[in-house]
C-alpha positions, 0 to 999 in steps of 0.5 A, spaced: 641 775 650 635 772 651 631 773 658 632 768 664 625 767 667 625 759 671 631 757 676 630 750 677 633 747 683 634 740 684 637 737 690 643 732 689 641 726 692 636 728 697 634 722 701 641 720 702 644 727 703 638 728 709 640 722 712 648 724 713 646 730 714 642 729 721 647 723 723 655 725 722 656 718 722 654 716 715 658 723 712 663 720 707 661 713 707 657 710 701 649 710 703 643 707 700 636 708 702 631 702 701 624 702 702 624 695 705 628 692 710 630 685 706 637 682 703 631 681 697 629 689 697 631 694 692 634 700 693 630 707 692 636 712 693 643 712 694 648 718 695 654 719 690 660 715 693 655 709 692 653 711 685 660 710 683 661 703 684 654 702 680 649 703 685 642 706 683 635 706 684 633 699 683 638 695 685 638 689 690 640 690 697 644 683 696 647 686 689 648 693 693 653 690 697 657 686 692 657 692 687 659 697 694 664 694 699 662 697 705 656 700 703 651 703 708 643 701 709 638 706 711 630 704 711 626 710 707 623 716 713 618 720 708 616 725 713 624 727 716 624 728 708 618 732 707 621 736 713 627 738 710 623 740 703 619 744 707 626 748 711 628 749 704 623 752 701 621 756 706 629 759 706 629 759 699 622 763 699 626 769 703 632 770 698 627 769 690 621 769 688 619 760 689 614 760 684 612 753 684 615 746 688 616 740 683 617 735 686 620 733 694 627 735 692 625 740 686 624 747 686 622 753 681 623 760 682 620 765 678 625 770 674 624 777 672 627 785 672 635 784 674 634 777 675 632 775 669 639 778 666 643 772 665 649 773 671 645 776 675 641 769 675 648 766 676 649 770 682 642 769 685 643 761 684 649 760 688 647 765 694 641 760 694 646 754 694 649 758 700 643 759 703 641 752 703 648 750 705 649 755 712 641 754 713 639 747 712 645 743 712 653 743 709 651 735 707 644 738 702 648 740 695 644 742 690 644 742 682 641 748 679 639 750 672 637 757 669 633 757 663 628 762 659 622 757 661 622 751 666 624 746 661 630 749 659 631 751 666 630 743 669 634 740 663 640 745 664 640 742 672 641 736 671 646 737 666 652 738 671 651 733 678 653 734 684 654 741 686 652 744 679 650 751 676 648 750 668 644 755 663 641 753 657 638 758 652 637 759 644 644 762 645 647 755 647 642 751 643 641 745 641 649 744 641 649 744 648 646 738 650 646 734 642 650 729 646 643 727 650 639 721 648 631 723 647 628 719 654 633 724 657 629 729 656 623 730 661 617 727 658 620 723 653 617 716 656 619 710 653 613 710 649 613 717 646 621 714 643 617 710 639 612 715 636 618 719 635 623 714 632 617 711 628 616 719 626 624 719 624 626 723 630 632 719 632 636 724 636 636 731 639 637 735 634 632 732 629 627 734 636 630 740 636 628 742 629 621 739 629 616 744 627 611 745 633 605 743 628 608 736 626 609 735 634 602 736 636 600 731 630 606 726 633 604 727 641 597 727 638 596 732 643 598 740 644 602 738 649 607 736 643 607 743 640 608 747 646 614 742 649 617 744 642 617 751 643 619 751 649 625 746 647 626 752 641 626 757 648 619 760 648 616 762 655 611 757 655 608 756 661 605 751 665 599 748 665 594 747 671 593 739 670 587 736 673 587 730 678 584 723 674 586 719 681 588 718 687 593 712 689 597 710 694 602 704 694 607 700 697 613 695 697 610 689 702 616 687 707 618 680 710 612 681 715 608 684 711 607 678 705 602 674 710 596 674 705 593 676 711 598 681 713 598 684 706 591 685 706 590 689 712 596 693 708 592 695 703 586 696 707 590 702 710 592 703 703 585 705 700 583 709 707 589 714 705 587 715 698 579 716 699 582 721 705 585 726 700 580 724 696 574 726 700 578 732 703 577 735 696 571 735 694 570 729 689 567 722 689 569 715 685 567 712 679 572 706 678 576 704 684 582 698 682 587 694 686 593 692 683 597 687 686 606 685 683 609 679 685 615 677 685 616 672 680 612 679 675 606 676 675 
């Protein structure tokens, strides 16, 4: 059996199940989180019970309530979220190795001796679940993937939502996930679809078999090869990447839209992205103001 080395955590639902679990009255009531208070908002998170009647990230507060009788809106609270992934990763920290946090709502965990032996990396998992419910919050339910890298590991936890525990290795693959679309697979944007497609890669098992070398030629980079092998089960670690930029950026409320309102929202904008830029050390050569409308323009 191949050695386990990455278990992936991701939280189900997190801004929505952080928000339930600190008020008990939402609790078994259909939620969305939106980033501005307006019938012509969109939606940024939505909890399981609104997912099922179609409502999901990007969705119109107005089509929201059509689609989801009885929905409930919450504005977005970034901090009470950060809060939460930092209890989570310090309880976590306590039971395994958290070799790295991806994301607000994702964790990886370095795997290794016992561990790395596949049902014990089972057993690791759902005492982290139970940690994270009896420590955090019975509402916080995550997905968690085990794999020999990160990426295997990543894609076997969204394999199974809510409350899932899936592994993948070159034991079970590409079987395991040959119904998956390209633009499933994380790094697989829409732009790197059309390479592939235009290369006659047309599915995941076409991807799977694909010599490493051919994809450095496809990615036009070594990230193409090293995403392969990683794909095909090889320990590829990851890479440190270096910053390009610093950015910040918000949807403008009703009483934000004012074009003199909107620009003291951006002035605050660039002051807390050339904070963290200061703050570590760099300089800009290039600075750039984007600005949507909503007609798209």
């Amino acid at each position: 059996m191949t050695p386990m080395r990455c278990l992936y955590i991701d939280m189900n639902s997190f801004f929505a199940s952080v928000e339930k679990q600190v008020n008990p009255n939402l609790r078994g009531k259909p939620l969305a989180i939106t980033a501005v208070d307006a019938e012509s908002g969109a939606v940024v998170a939505a909890c399981y019970q609104a997912k099922a009647f179609g409502v999901g990230v990007g969705t119109r507060v107005r089509d929201a309530r059509a689609m989801c009788p009885g929905i409930v809106f919450r504005g977005s609270r970034h901090k009470l979220y950060v809060r939460a992934n930092q209890k989570i990763a310090t309880v976590i920290d306590t039971i395994a190795e958290l070799e790295r946090v991806r994301s607000i709502d994702e964790f990886q965990i370095a795997l290794g001796g016992t561990t790395a032996e596949l049902e014990n990396a089972k057993i690791l998992a759902r005492r982290i679940k139970d940690a994270i419910c009896d420590q955090v919050g019975s509402e916080l339910k995550c997905s968690i993937g085990i794999g020999p890298n990160h990426l295997l590991a990543k894609i076997a936890g969204k394999l199974e939502k809510p409350d899932g525990l899936q592994w993948l290795g070159p034991e079970n693959m590409p079987d395991r996930i040959a119904h998956l679309k390209l633009d499933d697979l994380p790094g697989i944007s829409k732009g790197m679809k059309g390479r592939l497609t235009r290369a006659f890669i047309w599915g995941f098992p076409e991807l799977y078999a694909l010599d490493p070398r051919h994809a450095r030629q496809i990615w036009n980079s070594v990230e193409g090869e090293r995403f392969i092998r990683a794909l095909q089960g090889e320990d590829i670690p990851l890479t440190e990447t270096q910053r390009s930029g610093y950015g910040n950026s918000k949807v403008l409320g009703p009483q934000y839209r004012a074009v003199d309102r909107a620009y003291l929202v951006g002035r605050w904008l660039v002051e807390k992205a050339t904070e963290r830029m200061r703050r570590d050390g760099f300089c800009a050569r290039r600075f750039a103001l984007y600005l949507r409308f909503y007609d798209d323009r």
